[in-house]
N, C-alpha and C positions, 0 to 999 in steps of 0.2 A: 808664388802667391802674390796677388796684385795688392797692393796696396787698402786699397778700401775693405777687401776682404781681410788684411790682418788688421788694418784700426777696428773692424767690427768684431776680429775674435778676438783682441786683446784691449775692449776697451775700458771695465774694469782698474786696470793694471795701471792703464793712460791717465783715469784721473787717479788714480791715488797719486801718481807722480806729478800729476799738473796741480794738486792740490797744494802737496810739499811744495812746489816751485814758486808757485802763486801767495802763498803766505810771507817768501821773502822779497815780494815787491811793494814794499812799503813806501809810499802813505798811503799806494790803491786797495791795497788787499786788507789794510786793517780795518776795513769800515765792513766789510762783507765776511758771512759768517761760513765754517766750512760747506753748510750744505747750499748755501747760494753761489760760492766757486761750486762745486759740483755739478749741480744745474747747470751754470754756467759754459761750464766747458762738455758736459752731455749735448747741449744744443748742438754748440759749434764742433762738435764730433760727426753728432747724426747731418748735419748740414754738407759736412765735408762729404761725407762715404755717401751719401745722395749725389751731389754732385760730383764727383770721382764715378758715380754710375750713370750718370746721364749722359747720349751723343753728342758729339759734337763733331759740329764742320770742322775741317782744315784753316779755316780763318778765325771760328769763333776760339781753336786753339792755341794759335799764333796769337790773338789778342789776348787770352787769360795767360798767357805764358810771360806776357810782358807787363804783368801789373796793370 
């Protein structure tokens, strides 16, 4: 299973744990309420498994591959 395919079947699961996770990084996480973590990491979920499907050159990969 590629990657993108299981953060999209298992993403549910991803934030109940990125919620828990995200609650004990305090002082960022006390000002935000659990459904705005939620939201939050929904974005940058669907953002990800988007771009985990989109083509890419041989260069434009060596370049994302290096920060």
């Amino acid at each position: 299973m590629r990657l993108a395919a299981f953060i999209a079947a298992n993403t549910a699961s991803i934030i109940v744990e990125w919620e828990n996770f995200a609650l004990t990084l305090v002082p960022a996480a006390q000002h935000m309420s659990p459904l705005a973590l939620r939201n939050h990491i929904r974005g940058l979920l669907d953002f990800i498994i988007e771009d985990m499907k989109s083509d890419q050159t041989n260069s434009e990969q060596r370049i994302k591959s290096r920060g």
